[in-house]
C-alpha positions in Angstrom: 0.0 0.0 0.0 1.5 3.6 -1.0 2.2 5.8 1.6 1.8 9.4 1.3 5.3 11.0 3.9 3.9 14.1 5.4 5.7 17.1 4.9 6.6 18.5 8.4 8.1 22.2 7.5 4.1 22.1 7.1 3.0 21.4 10.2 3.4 23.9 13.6 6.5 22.3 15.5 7.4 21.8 19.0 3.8 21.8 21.4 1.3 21.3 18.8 -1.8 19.6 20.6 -3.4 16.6 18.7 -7.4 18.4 17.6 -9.6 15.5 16.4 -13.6 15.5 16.1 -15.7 12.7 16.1 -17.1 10.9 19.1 -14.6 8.1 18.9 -11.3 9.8 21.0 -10.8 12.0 23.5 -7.3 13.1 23.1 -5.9 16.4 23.8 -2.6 16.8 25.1 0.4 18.6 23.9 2.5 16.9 21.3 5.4 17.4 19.3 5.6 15.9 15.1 5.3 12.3 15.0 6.7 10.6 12.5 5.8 7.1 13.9 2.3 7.9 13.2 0.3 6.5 10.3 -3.0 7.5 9.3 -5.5 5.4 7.3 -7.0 8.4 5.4 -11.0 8.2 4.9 -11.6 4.7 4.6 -14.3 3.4 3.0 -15.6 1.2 6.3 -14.0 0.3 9.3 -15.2 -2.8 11.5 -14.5 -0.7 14.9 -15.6 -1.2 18.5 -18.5 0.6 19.9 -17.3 1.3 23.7 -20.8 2.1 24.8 -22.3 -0.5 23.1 -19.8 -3.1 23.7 -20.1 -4.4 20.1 -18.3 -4.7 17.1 -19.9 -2.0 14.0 -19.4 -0.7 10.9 -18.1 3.5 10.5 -17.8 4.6 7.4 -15.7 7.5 5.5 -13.8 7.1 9.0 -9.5 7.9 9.8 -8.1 5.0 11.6 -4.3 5.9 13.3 -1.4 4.4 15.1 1.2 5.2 16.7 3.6 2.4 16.9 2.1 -0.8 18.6 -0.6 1.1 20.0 -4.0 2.3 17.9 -4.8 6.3 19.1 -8.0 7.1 17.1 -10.6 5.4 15.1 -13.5 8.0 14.2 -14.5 11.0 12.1 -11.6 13.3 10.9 -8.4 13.2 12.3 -5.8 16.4 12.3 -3.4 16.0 14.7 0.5 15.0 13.3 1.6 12.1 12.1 4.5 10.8 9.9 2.4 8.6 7.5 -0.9 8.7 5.7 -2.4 6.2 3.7 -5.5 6.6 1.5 -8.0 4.5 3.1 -10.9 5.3 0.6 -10.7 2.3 -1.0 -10.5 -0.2 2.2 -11.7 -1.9 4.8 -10.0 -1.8 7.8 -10.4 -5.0 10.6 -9.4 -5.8 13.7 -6.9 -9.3 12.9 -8.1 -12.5 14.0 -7.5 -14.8 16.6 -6.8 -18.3 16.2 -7.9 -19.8 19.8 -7.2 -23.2 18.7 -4.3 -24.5 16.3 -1.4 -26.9 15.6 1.1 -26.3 13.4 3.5 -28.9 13.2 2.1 -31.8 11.8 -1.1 -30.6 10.0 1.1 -28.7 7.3 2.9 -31.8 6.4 0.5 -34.0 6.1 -1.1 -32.6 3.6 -2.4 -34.5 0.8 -2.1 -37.4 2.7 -4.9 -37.5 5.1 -7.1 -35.0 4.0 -9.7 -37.0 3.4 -9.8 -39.5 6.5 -9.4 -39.1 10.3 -13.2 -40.4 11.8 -12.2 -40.2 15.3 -14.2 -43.6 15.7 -12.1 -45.3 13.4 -8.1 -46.6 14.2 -7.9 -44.6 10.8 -7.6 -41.6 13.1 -4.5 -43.3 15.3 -3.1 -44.9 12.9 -2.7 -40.4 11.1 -1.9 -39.6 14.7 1.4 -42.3 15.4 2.4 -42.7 11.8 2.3 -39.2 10.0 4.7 -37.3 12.4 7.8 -35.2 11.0 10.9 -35.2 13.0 12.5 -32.3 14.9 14.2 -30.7 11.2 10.4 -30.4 9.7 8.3 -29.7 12.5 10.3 -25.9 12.4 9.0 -25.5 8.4 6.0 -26.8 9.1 5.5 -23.9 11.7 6.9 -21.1 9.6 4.6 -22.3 6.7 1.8 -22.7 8.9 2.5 -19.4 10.6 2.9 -17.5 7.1 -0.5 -18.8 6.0 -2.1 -17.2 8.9 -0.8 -14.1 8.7 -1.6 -13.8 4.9 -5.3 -14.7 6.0 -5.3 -11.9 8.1 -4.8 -13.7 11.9 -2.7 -11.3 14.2 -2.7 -13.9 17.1 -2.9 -17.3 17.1 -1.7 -20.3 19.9 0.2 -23.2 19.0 -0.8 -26.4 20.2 2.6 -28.9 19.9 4.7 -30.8 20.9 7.8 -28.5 21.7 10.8 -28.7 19.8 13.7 -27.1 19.5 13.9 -23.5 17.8 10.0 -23.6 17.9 9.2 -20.4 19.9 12.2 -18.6 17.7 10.6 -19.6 14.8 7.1 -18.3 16.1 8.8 -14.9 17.0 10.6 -14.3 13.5 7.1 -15.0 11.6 5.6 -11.5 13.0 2.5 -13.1 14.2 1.7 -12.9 18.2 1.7 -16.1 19.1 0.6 -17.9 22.3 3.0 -20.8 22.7 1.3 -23.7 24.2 3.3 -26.8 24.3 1.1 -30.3 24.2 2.0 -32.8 27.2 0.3 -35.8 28.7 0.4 -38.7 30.8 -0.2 -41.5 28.3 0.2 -42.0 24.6 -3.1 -44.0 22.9 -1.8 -47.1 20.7 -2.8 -48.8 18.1 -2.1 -52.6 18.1 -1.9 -55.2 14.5 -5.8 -56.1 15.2 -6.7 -52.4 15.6 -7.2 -52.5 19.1 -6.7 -49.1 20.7 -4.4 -49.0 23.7 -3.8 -46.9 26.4 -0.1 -46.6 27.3 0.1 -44.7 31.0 3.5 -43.2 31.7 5.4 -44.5 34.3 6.1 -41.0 35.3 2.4 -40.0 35.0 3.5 -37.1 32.3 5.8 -34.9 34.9 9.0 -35.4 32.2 6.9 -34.0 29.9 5.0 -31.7 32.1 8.7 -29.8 32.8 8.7 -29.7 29.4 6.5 -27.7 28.7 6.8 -25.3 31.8 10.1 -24.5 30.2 8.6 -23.6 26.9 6.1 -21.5 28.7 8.8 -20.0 30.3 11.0 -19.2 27.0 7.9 -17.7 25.1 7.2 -15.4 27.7 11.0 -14.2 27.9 11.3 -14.3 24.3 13.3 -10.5 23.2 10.6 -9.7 20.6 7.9 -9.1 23.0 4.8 -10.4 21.2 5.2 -14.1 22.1 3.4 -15.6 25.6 1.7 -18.8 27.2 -0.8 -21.5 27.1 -1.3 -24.0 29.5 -2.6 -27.4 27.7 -2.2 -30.6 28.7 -3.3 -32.0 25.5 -6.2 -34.8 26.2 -8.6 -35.6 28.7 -8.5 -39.1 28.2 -4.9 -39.3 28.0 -3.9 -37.2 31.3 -4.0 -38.3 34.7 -6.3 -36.4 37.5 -2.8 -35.2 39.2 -1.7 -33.5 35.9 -4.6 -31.9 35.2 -5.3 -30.6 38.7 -1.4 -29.3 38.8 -2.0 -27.9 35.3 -4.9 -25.8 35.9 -2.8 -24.5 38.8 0.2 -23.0 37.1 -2.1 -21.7 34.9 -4.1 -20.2 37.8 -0.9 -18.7 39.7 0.5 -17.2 36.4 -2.4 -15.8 34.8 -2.3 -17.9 31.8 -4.9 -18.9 29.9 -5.6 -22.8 30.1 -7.1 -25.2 27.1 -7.4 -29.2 27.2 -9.2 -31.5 24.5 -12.2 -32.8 25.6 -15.3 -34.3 24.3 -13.9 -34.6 21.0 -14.6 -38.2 20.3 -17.8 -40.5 20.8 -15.6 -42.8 22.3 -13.6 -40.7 24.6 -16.8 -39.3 25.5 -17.2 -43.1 26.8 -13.9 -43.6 27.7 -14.6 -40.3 30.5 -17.9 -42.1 31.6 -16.8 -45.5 32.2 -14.3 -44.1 34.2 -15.9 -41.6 36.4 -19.1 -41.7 35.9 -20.0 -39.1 34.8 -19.6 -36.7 31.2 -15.9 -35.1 30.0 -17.5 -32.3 30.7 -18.2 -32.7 34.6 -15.6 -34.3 35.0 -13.3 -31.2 34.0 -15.9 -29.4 36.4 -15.1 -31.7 39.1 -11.3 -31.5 38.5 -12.0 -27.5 39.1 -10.9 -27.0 35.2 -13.7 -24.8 34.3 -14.2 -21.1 34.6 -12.4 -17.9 32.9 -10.0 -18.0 30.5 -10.1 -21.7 30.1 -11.1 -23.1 27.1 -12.4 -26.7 25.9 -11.3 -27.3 22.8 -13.8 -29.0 20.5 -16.4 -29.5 22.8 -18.5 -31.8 20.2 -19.8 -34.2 21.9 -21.7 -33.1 24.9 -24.4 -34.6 27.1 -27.3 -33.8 24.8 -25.2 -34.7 21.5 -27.5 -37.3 19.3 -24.4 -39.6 18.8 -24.1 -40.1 22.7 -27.7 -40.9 23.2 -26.7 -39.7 27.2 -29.9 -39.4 29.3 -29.4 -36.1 31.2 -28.6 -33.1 29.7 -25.9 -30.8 31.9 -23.2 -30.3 29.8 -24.3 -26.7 27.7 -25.5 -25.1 31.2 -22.4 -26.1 32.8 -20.2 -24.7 30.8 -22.1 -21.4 30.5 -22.5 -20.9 34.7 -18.9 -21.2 34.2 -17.8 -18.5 31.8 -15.8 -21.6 30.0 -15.5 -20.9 26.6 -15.6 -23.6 24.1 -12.8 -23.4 20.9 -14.5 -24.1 17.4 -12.9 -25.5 14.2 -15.8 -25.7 11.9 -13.3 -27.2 8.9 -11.9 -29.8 10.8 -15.6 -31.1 11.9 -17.1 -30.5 8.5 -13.8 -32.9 7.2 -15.5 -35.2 9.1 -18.8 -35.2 8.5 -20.2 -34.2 12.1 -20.1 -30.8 14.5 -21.3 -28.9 17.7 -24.8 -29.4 17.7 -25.4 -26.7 17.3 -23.9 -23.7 17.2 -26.3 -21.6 17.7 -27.1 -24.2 20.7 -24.3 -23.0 22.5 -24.6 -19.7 21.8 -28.2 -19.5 22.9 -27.1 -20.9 26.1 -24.3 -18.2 26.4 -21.4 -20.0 25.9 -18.7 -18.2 24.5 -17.5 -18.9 21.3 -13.9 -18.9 20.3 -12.7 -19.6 16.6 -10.2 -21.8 15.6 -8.3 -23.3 12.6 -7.1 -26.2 14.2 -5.1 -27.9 10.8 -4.4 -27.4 6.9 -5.6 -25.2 5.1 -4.3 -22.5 8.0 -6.2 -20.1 6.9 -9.0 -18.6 9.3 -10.9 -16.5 6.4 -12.3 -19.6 5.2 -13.4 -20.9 8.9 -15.8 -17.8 9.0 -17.5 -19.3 6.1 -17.3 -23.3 7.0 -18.9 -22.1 10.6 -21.9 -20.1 8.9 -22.4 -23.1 6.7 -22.1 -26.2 9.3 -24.1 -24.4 11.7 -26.4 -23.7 9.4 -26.4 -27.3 8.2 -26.2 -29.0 11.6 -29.0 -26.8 12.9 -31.7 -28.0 10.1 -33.4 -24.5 10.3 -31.8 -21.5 9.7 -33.7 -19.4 7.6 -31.1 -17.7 5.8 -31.0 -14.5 7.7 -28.3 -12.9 9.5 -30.3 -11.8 12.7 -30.4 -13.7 15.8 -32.0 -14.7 17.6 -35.0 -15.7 15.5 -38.2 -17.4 16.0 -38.0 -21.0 16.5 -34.0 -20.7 16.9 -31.0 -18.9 16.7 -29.4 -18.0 13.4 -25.9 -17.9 12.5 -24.2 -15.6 10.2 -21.0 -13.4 9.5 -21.4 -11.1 13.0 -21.7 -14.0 15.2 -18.7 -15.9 13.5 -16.5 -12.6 12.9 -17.2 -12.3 17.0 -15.8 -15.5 18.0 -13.2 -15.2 15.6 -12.4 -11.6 17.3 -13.6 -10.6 20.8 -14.4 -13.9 21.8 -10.8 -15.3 21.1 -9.4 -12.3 23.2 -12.2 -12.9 26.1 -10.3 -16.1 26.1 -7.1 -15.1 26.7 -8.5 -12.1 28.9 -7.4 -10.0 26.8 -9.1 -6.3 25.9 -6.9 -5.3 23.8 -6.7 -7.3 20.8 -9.7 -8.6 18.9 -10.9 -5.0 17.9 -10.4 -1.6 16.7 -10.6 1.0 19.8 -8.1 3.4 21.6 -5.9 1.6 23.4 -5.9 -1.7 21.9 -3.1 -3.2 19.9 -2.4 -2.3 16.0 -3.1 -5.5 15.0 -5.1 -5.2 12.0 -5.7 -6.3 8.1 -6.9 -4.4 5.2 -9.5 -5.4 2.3 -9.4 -3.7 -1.3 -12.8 -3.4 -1.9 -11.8 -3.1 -5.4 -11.4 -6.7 -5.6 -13.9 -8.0 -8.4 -15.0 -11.4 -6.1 -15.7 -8.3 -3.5 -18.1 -6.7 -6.0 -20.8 -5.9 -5.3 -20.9 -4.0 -2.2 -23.6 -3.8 -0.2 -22.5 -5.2 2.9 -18.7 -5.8 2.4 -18.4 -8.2 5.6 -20.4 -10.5 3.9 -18.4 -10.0 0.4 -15.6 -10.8 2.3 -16.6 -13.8 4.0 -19.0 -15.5 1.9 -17.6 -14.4 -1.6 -13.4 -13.0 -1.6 -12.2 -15.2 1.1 -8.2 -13.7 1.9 -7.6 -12.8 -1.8 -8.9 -9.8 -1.2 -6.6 -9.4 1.8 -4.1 -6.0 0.8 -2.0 -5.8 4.1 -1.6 -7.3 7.4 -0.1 -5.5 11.1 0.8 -6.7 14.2 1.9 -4.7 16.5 1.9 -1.8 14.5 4.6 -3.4 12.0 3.5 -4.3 8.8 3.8 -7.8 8.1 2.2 -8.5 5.1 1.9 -5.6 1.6 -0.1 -6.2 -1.3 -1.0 -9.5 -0.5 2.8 -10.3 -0.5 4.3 -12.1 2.9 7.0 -9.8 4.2 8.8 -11.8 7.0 9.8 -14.6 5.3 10.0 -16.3 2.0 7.2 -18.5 0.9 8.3 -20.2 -2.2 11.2 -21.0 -0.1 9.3 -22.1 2.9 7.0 -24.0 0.7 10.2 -25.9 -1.1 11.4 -26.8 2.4 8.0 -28.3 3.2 7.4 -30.3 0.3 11.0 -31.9 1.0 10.3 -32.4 4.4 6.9 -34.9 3.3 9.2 -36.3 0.8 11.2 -37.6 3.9 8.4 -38.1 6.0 6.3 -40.5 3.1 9.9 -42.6 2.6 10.4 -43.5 6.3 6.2 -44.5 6.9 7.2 -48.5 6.6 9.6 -48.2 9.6 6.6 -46.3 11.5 5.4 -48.6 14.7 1.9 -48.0 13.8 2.5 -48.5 10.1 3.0 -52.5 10.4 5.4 -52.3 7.2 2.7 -50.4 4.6 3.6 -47.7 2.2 1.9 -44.5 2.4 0.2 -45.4 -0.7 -1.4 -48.1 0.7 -2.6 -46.4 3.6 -3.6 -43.1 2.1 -4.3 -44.1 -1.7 -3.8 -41.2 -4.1 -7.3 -39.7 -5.3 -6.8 -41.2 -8.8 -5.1 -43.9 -10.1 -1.5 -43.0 -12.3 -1.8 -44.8 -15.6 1.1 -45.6 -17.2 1.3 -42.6 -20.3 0.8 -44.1 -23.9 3.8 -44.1 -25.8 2.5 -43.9 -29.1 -1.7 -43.1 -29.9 -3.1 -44.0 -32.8 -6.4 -42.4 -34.6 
């Protein structure tokens, strides 16, 4: 995007005070030229916050302005100095998007190989899980090409659910994106044995090796020189961690202020798993472990109580996690993959839930998850009527507020944050930029809708975290893709190659586990008429 230097021998040096109208700032102190301040100059809509409505709304023919890291006016006409204008008239300017729920490491490089499988039900699942895992040289490309995908999709923030390895919180720190590093740990590993029997395998340790682990990840990211980088707690699932690790888990994250996620509910037969165990749901059993409450998160949360594939005959699992302020993280692509999903969305938000968007795996792109969770909620729900407005007679309809919401403020109510997750005063400059010149934008009539339903991320101009610009044009400027991408493809070449000598893989080529999508004939070498 061109940007217009001011010219300062214009402007009144030394004491100038910053005069803005508009209902949006109230700023008036003395201040000298600043050259670190960039104006977006009449933009054609702005999704801003509404601080007495406490809502997210459109302003139009609006100035939006930041001083480094910081945002200092969204509103009507702005005068005060600045260094850098840019002409805004034909953009849309949005707060970036959170990512609540993501790994990268893995998901990159598998894809193409099981894209189209992984029922949770199935040993198909375990068998992705155990076999299709990069080694320590690929996870780190599989990150940076996973992180450079978000950011060109618009995501400012995003947490990273993996394994740690080494280099991984440097690599999330040179991509530009603020990242919440939130290193995967447990007490068991699930197996899957030559009959397809499914295994648990408890750590003799119950998980503290890995535990310490992870603490020292935490610890890293939060220390980390660049400033943009902190910490998840997450043991990684339910089913897999003991009731000591998740009780000490949820207490670091209580005594440090970090936020806290686990997997749960995520599979019919976890879902089981939980209740011949306890007793009792995943759900309340996280409750009775103390899990629940502010700024923790269940990830996936499918497969509640009232869920027609559990068939459980009390229904407490919505209520519960609502009286708790838990929120629940959604990844609408990964359960449309799969043919199932929350039932329903507009369920859970009825019942207050909070709602926090995720991406969870390939394609990291969070763009397209505002469209997949409009559609599968639409689809799961049997009867939306089509129109954005909720709620509605007979129940509650879902459409591109409710999903840009969770993909914004409700991510940041997660992390208990108010300061990312929307345009106001105060917050973080982390925003993107739409050309609403882009012909799959046209026509405008409401361009949230273009965007979501219609563009998708090519209409995407540039990206900023932090106030630093980290995508131009559409064009990634903190690392380079084609090389990124050429790094990737040779780390699944490696990874395909060594799938015989896999545990889990019982001596079977990749091909005959994931067969390609069509079969390769052998070419003709001569055709006749």
């Amino acid at each position: 995007m061109r940007r217009k230097p001011i010219d300062q021998s214009s402007n009144v040096l030394a004491a100038t005070r910053v005069r803005v109208r508009g209902p949006h700032l109230r700023l008036d102190r003395p201040m000298n030229i600043a050259p670190d301040v960039t104006c977006f100059r009449n933009c054609g809509w702005i999704v801003a916050w509404n601080v007495h409505e406490q809502r997210l709304g459109f302003l139009r023919e609006g100035d939006f302005v930041f001083r480094g890291p910081d945002i200092i006016y969204v509103g009507g006409h702005y005068d005060g100095p600045l260094g850098n204008e840019v002409d805004g008239s034909h953009l849309m300017v949005m707060p970036g998007l959170i990512n609540a729920h993501h790994h990268s490491t893995a998901m990159m490089i598998r894809n193409g190989l099981s894209t189209e499988g992984g029922s949770y039900i199935v040993p198909y699942f375990y068998t992705t899980q155990r076999v299709l895992v990069p080694d320590d040289r690929d996870k780190g490309v599989a990150t940076e090409a996973a992180m450079a995908r978000l950011l060109l999709s618009g995501t400012t923030t995003t947490m990273d659910w993996v394994s740690p390895y080494e280099g991984w919180v440097d690599v999330l720190a040179r991509s530009g994106i603020r990242a919440y590093a939130a290193p995967a740990y447990n007490s068991a590993r699930v197996a899957m044995r030559a009959n397809q029997d499914l295994v648990y395998e408890w750590f003799a340790d119950g998980g503290a090796l890995e535990f310490r682990a992870a603490l020292d990840a935490m610890a890293e990211a939060e220390g980390h020189s660049c400033g943009r980088l902190s910490a998840m707690v997450a043991p990684s699932e339910l089913e897999c961690c003991s009731e000591w690790l998740l009780r000490e888990s949820k207490a670091v994250a209580e005594s440090t202020g970090r936020p806290f996620q686990v997997h749960a509910s995520e599979a019919v037969r976890e879902f089981f798993e939980i209740a011949c165990r306890h007793g009792m749901s995943p759900i309340q059993w996280c409750s009775k472990l103390g899990l629940l409450g502010g700024k923790t998160a269940i990830g996936h949360a499918v497969y509640l109580d009232h869920h027609s594939k559990v068939q459980w005959p009390e229904q407490r699992d919505l209520a519960l996690l609502a009286e708790t302020g838990t929120t629940v993280t959604h990844t609408p692509a990964a359960w449309a993959a799969v043919g199932d999903g929350l039932e329903t969305l507009a369920s859970y938000l009825r019942a207050g839930i909070n709602i926090a968007l995720g991406n969870d795996a390939f394609p990291h792109g969070m763009i397209d998850e505002l469209k997949t969770a409009v559609f599968l909620g639409r689809v799961k729900s049997g009867k939306d009527c089509g129109t954005p407005m909720y709620p509605i007679e007979g129940g509650l309809s879902i459409g591109a507020r409710q999903v840009l919401e969770a993909a914004t403020v409700g991510g940041a109510r997660f992390l208990g944050r108010d300061d990312i997750g929307k345009l106001a005063v105060g917050c973080k400059a982390d925003f993107f930029t739409v050309d609403l010149r882009h012909p799959d934008m046209m026509p405008i009539y409401d361009p949230l809708r273009s965007l979501i339903y219609s563009a998708g991320q090519r209409a995407i101009c540039d990206v900023y975290v932090d106030g630093r610009q980290v995508v131009r044009n559409g064009i990634l400027l903190t690392m380079d893709l084609n090389d990124v991408s050429a790094r990737l493809q040779n780390g699944q070449n490696r990874l395909v190659q060594e799938i015989p000598s896999k545990e889990s893989a019982f001596g079977r080529e990749a091909a005959s586990i994931w067969p390609l999508s069509l079969p390769v004939d052998v070419p003709l070498s001569t055709y006749r008429v």
